[in-house]
N, C-alpha and C positions, 0 to 999 in steps of 0.2 A: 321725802316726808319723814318726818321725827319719830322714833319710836314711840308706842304708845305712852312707856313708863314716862316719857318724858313731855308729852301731850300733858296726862294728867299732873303734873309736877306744877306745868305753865300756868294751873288754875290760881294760882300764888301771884302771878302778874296784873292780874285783871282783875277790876273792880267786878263784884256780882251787881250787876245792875237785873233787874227784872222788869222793863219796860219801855219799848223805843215809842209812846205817845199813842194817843186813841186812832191815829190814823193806820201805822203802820200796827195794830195789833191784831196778831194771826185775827183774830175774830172778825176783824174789817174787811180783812181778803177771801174770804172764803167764797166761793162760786166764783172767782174773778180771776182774770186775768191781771197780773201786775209787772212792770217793770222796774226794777234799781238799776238806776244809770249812774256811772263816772266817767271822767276822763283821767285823772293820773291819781295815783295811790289804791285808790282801790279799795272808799271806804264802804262801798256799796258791800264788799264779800263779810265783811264786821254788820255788818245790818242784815245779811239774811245770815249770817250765825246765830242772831239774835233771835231769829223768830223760829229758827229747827230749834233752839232751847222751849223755847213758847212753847210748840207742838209737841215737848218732852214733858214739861214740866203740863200736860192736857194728858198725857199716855198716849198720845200716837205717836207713829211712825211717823218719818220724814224722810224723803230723796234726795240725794242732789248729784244730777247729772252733769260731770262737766269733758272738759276736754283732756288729752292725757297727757299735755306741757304745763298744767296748773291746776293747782288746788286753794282751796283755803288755806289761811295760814295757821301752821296748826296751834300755838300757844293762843291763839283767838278762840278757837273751836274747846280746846282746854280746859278757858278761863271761865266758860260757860257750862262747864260742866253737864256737857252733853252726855245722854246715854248712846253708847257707842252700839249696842245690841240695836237699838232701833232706828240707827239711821244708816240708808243706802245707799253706798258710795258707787257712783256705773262712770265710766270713763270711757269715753268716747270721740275721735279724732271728726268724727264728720258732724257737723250743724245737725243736719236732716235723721240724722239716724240718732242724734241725743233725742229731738222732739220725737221721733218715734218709740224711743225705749220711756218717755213721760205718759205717750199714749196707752202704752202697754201697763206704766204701773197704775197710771188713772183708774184703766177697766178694770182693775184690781179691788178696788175700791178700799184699799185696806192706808192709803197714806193721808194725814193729813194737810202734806204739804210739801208739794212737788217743785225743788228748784232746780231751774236749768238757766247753765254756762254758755251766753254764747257771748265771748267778747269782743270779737272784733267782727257781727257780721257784715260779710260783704253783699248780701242781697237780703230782702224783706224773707221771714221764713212764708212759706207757702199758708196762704188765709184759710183755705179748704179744712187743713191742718189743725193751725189757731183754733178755727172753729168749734172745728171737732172735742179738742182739747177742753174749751170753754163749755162745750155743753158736759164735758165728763165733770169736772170740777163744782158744776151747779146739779149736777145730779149726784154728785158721793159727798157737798157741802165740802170741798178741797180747795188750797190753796193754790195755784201756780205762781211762781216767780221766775220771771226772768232775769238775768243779770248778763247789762251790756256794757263795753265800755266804748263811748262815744264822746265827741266833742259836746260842748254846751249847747250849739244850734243844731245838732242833729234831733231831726225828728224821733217818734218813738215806731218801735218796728212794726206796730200795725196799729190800725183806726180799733183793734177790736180791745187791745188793752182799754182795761178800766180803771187803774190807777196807775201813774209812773212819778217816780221819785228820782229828782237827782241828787247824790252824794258828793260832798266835796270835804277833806282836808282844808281845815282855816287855821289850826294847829298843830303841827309835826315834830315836835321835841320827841326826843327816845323812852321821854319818863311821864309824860303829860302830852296827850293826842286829842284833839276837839275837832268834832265836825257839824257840817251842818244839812241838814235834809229838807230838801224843799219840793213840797207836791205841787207837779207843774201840770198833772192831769187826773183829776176823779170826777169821773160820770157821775157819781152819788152824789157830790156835798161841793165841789167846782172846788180848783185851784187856788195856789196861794199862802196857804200853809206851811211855817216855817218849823223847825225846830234843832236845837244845837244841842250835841250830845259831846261827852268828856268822859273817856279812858284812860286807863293805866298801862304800863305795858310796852312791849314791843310794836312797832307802824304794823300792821298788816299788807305787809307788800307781798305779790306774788313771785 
């Protein structure tokens, strides 16, 4: 990971965008379970950067639990001008013990927006789990995300998510990056929903 000085330096890369569209805006997620899914690049990890900015730029607090062979990248996190005081970085090697430290900051009730790393799982996380989580979220008005990286026909990691999005790079130049996010599941408003978003910057590759 980059030094700080050099994180906030990167904000110089990246356009200030302030909105990834009425679906994905922290406000839509809240009491919900949600998925961001990719299969290569990884522009799902630039789109929940975008919504810990959201939850910054609201005064809450944000998590993001991931594994401890990856992170975001950080000129992404940067360029968004994250407040670094309020986001909670927990790093974690096992699946099941990240969804448990989400459980724990849940009962907290002090985050707005709980994102958890799980990218390659290899079994559904435990539903009992899920559950539990969804009801903390609908009771502290919290966001959960998830962030998988999965083929295009992999299903989503459980029936209880309420929204999932897949990301994909359709633009990869070093100077000019476009992708495109398409809602392949909301309980709320159904499926279908495109939208194509364009940054500056270095790929966000992990």
């Amino acid at each position: 990971m980059l030094p700080l000085r050099h994180i906030q330096l990167a904000s110089q890369l990246l356009d200030a965008r302030c909105d990834v569209g009425e679906y994905l805006d922290l406000a839509n997620l809240r009491g919900r379970l949600t998925e961001l899914s990719a299969h290569r690049g990884h522009p799902h990890l630039t789109l929940a950067v975008e919504l810990v900015a959201q939850a910054h730029r609201a005064e809450e607090p944000a998590a993001w639990i991931g594994p401890t062979t990856s992170l975001f990248y950080p000129p992404d996190a940067g360029g968004w001008n994250l407040d670094w005081s309020a986001l909670a970085l927990i790093r974690l090697d096992d699946p099941h013990r990240r969804l448990r430290a989400a459980d724990k900051l849940l009962r907290s009730g002090a985050f707005g927006l709980v994102v958890v790393d799980l990218p390659a799982p290899t079994s559904h996380p435990p539903q009992p789990l899920l559950g539990r989580l969804l009801r903390l979220a609908e009771a502290h008005d919290s966001a959960v995300v998830f962030l998988t990286s999965t083929t295009e026909d992999a299903p989503s990691i459980s029936s209880l998510i309420s929204l999932r999005v897949r990301a994909r790079w359709i633009e990869a130049d070093p100077h000019r990056l476009r992708a495109t996010y398409a809602v392949t599941k909301d309980k709320r408003r159904g499926p279908g929903h495109r939208r194509k978003e364009a940054y500056h910057g270095p790929l966000g590759l992990r």
